[in-house]
PyMOL Python script that loads the backbone (N, CA, C, O; Angstrom):
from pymol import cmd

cmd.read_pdbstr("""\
ATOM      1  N   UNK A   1       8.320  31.693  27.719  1.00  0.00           N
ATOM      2  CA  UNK A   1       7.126  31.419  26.956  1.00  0.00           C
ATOM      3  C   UNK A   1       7.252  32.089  25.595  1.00  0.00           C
ATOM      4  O   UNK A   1       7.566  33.278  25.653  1.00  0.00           O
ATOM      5  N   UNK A   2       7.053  31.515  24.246  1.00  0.00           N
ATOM      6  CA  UNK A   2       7.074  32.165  23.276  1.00  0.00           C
ATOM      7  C   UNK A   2       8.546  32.184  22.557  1.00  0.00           C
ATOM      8  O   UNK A   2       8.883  32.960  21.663  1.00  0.00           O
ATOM      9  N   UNK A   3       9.304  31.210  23.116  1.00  0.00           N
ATOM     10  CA  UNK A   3      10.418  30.868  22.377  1.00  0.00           C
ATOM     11  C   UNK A   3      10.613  29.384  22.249  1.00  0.00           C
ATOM     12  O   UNK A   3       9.909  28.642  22.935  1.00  0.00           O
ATOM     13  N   UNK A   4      11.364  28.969  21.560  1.00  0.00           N
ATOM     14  CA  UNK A   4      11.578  27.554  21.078  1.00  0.00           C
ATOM     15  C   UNK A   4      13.144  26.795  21.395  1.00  0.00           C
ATOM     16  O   UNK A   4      14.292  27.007  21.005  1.00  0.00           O
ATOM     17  N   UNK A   5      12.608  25.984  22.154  1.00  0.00           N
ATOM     18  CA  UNK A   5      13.851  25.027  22.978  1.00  0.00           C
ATOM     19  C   UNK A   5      14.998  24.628  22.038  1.00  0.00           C
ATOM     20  O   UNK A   5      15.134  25.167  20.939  1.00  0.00           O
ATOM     21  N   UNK A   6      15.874  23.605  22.529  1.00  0.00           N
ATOM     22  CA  UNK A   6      16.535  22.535  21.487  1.00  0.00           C
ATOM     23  C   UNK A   6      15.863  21.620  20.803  1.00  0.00           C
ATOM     24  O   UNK A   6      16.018  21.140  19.680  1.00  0.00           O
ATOM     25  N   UNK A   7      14.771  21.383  22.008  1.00  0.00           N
ATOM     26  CA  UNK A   7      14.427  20.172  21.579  1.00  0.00           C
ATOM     27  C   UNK A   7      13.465  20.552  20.103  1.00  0.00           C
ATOM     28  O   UNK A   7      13.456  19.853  19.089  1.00  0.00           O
ATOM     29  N   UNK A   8      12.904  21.481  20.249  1.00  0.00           N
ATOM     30  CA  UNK A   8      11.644  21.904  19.362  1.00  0.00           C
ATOM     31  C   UNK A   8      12.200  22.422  18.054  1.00  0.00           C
ATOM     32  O   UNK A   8      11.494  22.356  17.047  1.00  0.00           O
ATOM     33  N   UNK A   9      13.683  23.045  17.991  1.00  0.00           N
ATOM     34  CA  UNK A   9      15.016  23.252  16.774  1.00  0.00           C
ATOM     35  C   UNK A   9      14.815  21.875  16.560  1.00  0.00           C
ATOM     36  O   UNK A   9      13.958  21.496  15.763  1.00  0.00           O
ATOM     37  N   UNK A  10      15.592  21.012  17.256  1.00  0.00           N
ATOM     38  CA  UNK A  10      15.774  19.844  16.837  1.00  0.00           C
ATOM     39  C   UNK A  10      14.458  18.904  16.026  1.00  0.00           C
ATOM     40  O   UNK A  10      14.663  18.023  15.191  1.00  0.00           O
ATOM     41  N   UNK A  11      13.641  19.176  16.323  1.00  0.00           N
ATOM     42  CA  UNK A  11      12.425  18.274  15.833  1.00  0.00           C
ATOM     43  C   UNK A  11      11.666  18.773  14.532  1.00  0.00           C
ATOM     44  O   UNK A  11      10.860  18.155  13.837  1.00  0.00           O
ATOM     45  N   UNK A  12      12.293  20.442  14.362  1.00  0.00           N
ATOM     46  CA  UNK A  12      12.096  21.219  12.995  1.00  0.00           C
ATOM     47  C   UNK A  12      13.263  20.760  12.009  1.00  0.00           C
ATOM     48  O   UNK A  12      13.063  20.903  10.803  1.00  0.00           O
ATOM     49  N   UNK A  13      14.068  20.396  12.303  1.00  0.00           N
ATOM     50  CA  UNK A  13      14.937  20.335  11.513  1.00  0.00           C
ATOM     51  C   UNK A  13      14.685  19.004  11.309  1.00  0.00           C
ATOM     52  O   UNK A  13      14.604  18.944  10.083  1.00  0.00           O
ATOM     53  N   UNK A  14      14.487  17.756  11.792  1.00  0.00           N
ATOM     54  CA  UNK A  14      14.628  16.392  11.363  1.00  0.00           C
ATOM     55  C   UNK A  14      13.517  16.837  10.606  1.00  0.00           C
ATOM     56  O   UNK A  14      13.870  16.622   9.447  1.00  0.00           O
ATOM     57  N   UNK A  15      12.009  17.492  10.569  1.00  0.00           N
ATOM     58  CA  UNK A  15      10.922  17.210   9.162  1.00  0.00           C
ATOM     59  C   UNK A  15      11.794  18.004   8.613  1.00  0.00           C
ATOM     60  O   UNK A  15      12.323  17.117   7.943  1.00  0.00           O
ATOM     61  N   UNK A  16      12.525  19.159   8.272  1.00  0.00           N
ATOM     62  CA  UNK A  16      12.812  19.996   7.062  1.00  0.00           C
ATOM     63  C   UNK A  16      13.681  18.769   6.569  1.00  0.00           C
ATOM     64  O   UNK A  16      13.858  18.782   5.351  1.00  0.00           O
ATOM     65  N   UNK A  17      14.241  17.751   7.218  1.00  0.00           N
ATOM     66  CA  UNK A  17      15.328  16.791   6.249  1.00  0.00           C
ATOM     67  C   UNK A  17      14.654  16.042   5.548  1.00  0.00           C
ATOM     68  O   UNK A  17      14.957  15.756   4.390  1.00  0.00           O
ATOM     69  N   UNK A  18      13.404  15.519   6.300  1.00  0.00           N
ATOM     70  CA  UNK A  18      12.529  14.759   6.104  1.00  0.00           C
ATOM     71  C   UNK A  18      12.413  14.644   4.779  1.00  0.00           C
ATOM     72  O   UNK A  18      12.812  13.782   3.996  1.00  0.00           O
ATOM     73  N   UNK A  19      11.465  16.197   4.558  1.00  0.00           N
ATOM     74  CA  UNK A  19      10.431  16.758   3.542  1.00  0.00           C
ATOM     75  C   UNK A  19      11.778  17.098   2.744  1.00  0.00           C
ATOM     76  O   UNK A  19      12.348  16.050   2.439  1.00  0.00           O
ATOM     77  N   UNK A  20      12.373  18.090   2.369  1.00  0.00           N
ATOM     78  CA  UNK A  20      13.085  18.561   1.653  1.00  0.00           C
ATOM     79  C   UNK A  20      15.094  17.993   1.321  1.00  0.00           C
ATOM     80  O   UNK A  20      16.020  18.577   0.758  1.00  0.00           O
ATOM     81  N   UNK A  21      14.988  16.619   2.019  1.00  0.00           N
ATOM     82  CA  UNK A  21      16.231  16.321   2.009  1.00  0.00           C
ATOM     83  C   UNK A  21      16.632  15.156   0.840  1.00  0.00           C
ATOM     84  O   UNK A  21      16.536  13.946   1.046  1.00  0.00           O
ATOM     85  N   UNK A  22      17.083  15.745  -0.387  1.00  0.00           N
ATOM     86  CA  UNK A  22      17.231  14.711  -1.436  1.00  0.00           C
ATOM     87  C   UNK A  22      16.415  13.951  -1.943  1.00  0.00           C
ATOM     88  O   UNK A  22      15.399  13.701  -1.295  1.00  0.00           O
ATOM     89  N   UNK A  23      16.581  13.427  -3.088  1.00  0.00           N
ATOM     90  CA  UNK A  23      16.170  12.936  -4.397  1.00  0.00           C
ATOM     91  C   UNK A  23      14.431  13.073  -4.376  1.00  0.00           C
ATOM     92  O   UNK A  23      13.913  12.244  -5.124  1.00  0.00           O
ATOM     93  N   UNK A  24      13.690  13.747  -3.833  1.00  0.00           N
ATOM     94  CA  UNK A  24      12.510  14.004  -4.087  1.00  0.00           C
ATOM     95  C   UNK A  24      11.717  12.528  -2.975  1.00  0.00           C
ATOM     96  O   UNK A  24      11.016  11.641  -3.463  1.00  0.00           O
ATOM     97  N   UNK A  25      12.025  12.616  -1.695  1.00  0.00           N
ATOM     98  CA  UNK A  25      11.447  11.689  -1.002  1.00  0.00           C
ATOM     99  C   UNK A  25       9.728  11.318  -0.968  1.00  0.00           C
ATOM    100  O   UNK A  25       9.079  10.273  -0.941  1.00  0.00           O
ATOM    101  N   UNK A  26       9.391  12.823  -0.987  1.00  0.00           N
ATOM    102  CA  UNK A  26       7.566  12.966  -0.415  1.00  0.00           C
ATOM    103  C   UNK A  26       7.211  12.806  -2.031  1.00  0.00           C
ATOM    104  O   UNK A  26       6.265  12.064  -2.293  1.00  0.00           O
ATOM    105  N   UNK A  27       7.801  13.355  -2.969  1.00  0.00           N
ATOM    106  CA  UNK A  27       6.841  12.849  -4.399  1.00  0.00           C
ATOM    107  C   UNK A  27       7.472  11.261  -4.603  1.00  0.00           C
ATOM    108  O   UNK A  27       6.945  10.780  -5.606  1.00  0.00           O
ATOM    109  N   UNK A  28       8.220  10.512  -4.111  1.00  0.00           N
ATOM    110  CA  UNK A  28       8.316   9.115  -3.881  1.00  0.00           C
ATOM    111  C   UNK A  28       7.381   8.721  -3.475  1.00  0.00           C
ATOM    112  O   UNK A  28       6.715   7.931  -4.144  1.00  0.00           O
ATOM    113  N   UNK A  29       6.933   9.177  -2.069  1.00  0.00           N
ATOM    114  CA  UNK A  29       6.239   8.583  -1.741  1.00  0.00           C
ATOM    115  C   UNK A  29       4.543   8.860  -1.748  1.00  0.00           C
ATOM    116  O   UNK A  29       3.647   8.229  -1.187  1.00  0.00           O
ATOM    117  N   UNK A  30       4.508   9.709  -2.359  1.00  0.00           N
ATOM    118  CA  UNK A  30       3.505  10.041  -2.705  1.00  0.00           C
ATOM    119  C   UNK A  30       2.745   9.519  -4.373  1.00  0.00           C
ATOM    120  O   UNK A  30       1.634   9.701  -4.872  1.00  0.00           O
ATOM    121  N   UNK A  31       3.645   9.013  -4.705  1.00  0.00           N
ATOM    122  CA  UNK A  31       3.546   8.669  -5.951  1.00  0.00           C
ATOM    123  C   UNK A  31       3.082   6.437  -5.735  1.00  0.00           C
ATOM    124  O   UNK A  31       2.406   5.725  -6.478  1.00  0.00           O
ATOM    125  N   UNK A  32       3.736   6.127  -4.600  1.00  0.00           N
ATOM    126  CA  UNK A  32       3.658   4.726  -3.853  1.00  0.00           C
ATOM    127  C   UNK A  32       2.399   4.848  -3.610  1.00  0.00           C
ATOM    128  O   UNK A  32       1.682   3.912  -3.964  1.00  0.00           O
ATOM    129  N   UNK A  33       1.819   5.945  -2.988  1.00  0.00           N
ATOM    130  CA  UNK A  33       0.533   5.799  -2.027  1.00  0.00           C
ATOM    131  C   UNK A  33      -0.398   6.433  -3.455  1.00  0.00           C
ATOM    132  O   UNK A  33      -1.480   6.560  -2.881  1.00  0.00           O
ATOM    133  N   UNK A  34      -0.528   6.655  -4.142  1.00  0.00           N
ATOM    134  CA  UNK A  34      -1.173   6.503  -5.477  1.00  0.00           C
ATOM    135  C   UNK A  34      -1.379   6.141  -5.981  1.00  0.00           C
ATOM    136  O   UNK A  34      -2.437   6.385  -6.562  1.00  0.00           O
ATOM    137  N   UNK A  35      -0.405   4.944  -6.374  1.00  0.00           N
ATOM    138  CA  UNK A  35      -0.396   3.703  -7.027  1.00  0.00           C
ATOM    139  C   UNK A  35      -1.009   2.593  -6.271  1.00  0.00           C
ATOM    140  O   UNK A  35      -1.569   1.630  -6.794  1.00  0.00           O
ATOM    141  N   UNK A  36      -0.843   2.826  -4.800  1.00  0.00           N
ATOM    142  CA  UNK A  36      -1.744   1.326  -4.086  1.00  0.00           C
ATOM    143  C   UNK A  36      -2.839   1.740  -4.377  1.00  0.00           C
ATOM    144  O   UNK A  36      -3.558   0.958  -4.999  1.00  0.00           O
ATOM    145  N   UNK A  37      -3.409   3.181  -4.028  1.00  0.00           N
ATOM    146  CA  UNK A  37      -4.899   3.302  -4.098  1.00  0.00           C
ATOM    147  C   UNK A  37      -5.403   2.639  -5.549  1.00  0.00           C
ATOM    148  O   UNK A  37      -6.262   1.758  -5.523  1.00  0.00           O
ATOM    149  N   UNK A  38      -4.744   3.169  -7.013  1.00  0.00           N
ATOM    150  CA  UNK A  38      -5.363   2.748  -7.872  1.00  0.00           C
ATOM    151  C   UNK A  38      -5.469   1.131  -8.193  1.00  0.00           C
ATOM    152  O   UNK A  38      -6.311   0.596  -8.913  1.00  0.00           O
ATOM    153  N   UNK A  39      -4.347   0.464  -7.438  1.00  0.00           N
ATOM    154  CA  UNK A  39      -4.406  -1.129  -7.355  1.00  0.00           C
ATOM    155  C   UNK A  39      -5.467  -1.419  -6.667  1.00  0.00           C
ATOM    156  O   UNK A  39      -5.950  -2.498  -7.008  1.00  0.00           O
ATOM    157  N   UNK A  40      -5.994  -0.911  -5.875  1.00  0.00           N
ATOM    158  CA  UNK A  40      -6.859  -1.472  -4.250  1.00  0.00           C
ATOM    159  C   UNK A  40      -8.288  -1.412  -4.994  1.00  0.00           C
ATOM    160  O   UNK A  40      -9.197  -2.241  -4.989  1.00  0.00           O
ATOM    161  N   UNK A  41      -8.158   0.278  -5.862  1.00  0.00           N
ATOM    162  CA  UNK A  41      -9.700   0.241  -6.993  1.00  0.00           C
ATOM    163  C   UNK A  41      -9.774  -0.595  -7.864  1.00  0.00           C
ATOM    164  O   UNK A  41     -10.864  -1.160  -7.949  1.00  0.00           O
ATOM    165  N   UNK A  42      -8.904  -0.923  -8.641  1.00  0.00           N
ATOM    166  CA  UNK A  42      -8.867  -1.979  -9.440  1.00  0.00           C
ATOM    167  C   UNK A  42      -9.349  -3.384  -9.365  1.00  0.00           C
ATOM    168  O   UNK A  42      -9.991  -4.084 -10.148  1.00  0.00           O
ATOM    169  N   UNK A  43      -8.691  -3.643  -7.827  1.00  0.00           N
ATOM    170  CA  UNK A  43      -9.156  -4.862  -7.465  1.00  0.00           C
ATOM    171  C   UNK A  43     -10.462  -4.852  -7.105  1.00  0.00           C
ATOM    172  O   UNK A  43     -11.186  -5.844  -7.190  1.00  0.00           O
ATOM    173  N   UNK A  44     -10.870  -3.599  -6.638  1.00  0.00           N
ATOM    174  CA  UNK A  44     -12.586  -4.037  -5.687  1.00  0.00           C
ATOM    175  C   UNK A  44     -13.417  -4.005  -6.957  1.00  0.00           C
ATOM    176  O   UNK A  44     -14.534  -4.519  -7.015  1.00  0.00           O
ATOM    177  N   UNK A  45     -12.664  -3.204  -8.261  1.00  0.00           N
ATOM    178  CA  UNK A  45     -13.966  -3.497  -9.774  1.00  0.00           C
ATOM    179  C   UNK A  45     -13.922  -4.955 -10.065  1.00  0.00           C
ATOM    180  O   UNK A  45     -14.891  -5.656 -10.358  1.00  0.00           O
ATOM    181  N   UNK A  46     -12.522  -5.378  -9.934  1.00  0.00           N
ATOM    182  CA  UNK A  46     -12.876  -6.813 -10.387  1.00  0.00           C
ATOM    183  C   UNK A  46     -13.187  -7.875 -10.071  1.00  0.00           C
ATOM    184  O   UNK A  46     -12.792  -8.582  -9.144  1.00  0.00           O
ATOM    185  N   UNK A  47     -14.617  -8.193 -11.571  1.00  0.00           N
ATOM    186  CA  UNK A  47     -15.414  -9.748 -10.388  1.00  0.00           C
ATOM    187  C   UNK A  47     -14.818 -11.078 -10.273  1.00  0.00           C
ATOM    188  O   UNK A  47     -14.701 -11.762 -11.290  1.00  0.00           O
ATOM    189  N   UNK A  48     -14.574 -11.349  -9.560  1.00  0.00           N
ATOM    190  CA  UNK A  48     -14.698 -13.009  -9.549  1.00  0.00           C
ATOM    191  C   UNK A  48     -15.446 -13.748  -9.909  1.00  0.00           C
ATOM    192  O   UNK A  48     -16.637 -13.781  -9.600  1.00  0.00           O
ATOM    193  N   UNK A  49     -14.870 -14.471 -10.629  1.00  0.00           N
ATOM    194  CA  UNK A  49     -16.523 -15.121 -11.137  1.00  0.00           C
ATOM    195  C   UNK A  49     -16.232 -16.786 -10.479  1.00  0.00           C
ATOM    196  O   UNK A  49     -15.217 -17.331 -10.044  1.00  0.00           O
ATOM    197  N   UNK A  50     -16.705 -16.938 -10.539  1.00  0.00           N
ATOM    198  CA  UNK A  50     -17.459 -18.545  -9.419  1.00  0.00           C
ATOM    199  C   UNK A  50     -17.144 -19.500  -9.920  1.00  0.00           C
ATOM    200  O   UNK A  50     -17.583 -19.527 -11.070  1.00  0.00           O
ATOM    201  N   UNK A  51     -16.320 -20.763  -9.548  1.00  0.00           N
ATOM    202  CA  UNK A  51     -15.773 -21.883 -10.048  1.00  0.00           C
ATOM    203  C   UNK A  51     -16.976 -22.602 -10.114  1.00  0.00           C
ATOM    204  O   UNK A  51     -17.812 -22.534  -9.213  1.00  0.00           O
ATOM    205  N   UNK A  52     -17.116 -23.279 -11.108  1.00  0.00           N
ATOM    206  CA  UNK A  52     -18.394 -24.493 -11.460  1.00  0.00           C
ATOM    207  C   UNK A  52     -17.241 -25.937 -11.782  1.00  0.00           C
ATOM    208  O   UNK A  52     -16.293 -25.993 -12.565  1.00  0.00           O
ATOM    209  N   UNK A  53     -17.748 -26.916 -10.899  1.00  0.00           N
ATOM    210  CA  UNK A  53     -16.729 -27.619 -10.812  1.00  0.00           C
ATOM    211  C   UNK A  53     -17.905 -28.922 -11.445  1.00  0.00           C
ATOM    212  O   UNK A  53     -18.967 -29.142 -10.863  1.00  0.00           O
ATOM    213  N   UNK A  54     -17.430 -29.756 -12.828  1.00  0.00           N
ATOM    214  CA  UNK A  54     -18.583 -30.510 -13.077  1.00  0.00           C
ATOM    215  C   UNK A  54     -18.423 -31.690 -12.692  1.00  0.00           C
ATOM    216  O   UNK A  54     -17.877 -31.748 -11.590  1.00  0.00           O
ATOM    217  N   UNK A  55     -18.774 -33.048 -13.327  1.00  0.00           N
ATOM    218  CA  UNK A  55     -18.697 -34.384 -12.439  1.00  0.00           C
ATOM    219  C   UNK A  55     -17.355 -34.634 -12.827  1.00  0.00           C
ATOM    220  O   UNK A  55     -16.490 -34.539 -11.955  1.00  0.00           O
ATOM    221  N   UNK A  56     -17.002 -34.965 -14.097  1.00  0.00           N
ATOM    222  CA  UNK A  56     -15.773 -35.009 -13.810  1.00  0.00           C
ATOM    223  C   UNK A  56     -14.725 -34.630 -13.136  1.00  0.00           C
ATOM    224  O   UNK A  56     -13.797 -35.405 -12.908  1.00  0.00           O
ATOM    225  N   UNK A  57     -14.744 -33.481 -12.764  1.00  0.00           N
ATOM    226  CA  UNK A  57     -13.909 -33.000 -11.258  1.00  0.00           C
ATOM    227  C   UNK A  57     -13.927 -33.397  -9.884  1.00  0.00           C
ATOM    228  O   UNK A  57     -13.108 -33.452  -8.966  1.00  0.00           O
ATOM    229  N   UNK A  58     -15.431 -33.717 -10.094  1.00  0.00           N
ATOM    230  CA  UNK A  58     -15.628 -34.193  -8.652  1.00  0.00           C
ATOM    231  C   UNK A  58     -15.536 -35.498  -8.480  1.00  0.00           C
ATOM    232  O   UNK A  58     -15.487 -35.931  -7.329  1.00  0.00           O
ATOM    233  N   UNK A  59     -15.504 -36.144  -9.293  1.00  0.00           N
ATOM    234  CA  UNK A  59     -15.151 -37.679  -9.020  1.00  0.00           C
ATOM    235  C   UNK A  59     -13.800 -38.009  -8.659  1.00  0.00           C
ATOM    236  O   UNK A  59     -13.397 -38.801  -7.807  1.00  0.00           O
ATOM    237  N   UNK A  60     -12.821 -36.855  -9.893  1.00  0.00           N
ATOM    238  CA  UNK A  60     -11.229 -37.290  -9.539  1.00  0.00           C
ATOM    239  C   UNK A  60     -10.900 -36.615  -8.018  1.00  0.00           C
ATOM    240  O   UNK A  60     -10.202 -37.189  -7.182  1.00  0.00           O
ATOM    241  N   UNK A  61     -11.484 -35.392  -7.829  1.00  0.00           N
ATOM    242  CA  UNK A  61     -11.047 -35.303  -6.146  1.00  0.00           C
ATOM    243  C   UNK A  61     -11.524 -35.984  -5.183  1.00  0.00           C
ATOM    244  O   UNK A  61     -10.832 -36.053  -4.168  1.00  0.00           O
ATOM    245  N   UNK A  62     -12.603 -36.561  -5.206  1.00  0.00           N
ATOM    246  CA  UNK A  62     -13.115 -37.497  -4.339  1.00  0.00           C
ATOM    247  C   UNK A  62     -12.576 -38.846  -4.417  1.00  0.00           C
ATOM    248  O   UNK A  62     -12.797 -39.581  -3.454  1.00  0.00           O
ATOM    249  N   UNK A  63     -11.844 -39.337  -5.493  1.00  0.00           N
ATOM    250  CA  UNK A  63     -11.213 -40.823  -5.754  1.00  0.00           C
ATOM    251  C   UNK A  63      -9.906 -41.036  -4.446  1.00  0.00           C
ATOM    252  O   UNK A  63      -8.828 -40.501  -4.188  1.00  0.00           O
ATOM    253  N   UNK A  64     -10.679 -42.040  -3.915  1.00  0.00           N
ATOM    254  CA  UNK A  64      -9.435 -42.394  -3.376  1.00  0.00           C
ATOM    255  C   UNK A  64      -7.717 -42.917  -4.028  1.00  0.00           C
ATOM    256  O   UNK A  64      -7.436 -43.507  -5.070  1.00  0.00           O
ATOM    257  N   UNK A  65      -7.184 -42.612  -3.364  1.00  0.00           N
ATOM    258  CA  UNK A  65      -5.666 -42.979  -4.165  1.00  0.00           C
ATOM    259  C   UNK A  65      -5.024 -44.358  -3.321  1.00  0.00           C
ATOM    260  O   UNK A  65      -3.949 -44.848  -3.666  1.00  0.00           O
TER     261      UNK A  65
END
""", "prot")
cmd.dss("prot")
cmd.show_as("cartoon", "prot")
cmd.util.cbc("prot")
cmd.orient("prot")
């Protein structure tokens, strides 16, 4: 009790590769998950605005061919 297996070495060491193993992985990806959020805000500010479709439109989609 109070010591640490292989398995529990082993499962410290795959996050230390994780987190700290080359070219800056977690500010990669941390920098991804920043950028969706500000896309995801972006999108919910912007309105849609509502197609008004006048007669002329509606006649040519309704014309049979």
């Amino acid at each position: 009790m109070g010591g640490l297996s292989w398995i529990h070495w082993l499962l410290l060491g795959v996050v230390a590769l994780l987190l700290f193993g080359g070219r800056g992985k977690v500010s990669d990806l941390m920098g991804d998950f920043g950028r969706g959020i500000n896309s995801f805000k972006k999108g919910l500010n912007e309105k849609e605005e509502p197609r008004v479709i006048n007669a002329e439109e509606k006649t040519k989609d309704t014309a049979p061919r």
